[in-house]
C-alpha positions in Angstrom: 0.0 0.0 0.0 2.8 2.4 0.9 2.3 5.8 2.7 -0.7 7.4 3.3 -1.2 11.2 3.0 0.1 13.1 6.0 -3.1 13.9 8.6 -3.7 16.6 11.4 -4.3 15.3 14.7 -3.5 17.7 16.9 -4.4 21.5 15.3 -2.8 24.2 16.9 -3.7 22.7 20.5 -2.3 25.5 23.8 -1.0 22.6 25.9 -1.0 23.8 29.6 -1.5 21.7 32.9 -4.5 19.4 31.4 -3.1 16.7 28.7 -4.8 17.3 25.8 -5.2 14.1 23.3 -5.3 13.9 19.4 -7.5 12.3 17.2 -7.8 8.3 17.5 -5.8 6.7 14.2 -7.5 3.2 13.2 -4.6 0.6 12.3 -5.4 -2.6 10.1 -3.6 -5.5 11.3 -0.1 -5.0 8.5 -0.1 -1.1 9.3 1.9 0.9 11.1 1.9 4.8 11.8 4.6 7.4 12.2 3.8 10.5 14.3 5.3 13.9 14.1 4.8 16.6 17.2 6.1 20.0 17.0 5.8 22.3 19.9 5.8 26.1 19.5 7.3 27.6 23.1 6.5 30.9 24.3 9.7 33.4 25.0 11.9 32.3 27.9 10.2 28.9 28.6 10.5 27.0 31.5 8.8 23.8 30.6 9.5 20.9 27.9 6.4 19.4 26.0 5.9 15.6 27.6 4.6 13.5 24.6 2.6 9.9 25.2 1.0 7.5 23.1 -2.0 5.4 24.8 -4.1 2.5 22.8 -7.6 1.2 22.9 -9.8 -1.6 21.9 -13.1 -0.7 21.4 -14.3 0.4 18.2 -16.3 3.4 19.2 -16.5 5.0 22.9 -12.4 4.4 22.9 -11.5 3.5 27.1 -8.2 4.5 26.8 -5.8 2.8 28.2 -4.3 5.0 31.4 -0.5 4.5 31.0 1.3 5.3 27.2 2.3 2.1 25.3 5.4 3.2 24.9 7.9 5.5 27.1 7.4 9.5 27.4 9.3 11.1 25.2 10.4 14.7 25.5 10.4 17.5 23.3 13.0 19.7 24.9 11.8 23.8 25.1 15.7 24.9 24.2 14.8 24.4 19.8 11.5 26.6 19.3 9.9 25.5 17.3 10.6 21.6 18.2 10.2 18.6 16.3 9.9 14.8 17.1 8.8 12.0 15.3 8.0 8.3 16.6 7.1 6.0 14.1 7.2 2.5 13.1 4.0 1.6 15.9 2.7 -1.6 14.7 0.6 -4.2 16.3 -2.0 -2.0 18.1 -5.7 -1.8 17.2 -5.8 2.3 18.0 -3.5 4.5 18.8 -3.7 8.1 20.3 -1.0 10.9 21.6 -1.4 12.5 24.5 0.8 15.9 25.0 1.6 17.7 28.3 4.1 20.5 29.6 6.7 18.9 32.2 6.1 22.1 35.2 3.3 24.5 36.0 4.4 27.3 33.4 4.3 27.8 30.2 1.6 27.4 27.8 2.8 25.5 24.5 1.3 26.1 21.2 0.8 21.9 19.5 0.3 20.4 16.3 0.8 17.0 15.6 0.4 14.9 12.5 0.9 11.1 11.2 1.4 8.7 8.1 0.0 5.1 8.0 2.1 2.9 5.7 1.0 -1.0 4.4 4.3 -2.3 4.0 5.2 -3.4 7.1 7.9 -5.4 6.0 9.6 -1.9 4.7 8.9 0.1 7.9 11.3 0.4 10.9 10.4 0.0 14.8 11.4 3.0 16.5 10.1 2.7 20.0 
């Protein structure tokens, strides 16, 4: 199948003290998906952008799960703009990020997007 078109699933989010979630992505069962996060800091920021990634699954009315599938990752606040990608997340029914600052600061600007791809075979786990 190859790549999919990139997708949106976090739009231009302020992140603060509440995690704030992106769009569920579906997987079929020879997918995998490769996420991209950038966080916009504010001047002279404090706090570094915590990224998660949970799973669920139910179809519809997702129960997440309550701890990330993989390890927090951090997008550090000294490059602004930041980027991070994590990618080659197979094997899960639905996937979701989850974004949060690190203190009780700043307020970071979020936008997060992804790419399925069908050839499993070709992709590389990165987790």
């Amino acid at each position: 199948m190859g790549w999919t078109d990139k997708t949106k699933c976090i739009d231009d989010q302020a992140v603060a003290g509440t995690e704030v979630f992106g769009d569920w992505v579906t997987l079929k069962s020879d997918e995998s998906v490769h996420f991209q996060i950038k966080g916009d800091f504010g001047a002279g920021p404090t706090d570094d952008l915590l990224i998660r990634i949970y799973g669920t699954l139910d179809d519809s009315s997702e129960v997440s799960d309550t701890s990330p599938i993989v390890a927090e990752r951090t997008l550090a606040k000294e490059t602004d703009p930041g980027l991070l990608s994590i990618g080659g997340l197979t094997g899960y029914y639905k996937l979701r990020l989850g974004v949060i600052r690190s203190g009780s600061t700043d307020t970071i600007t979020v936008d997060a997007w992804y790419r399925k791809n069908g050839n499993y075979a070709d992709s590389t786990l990165d987790i």
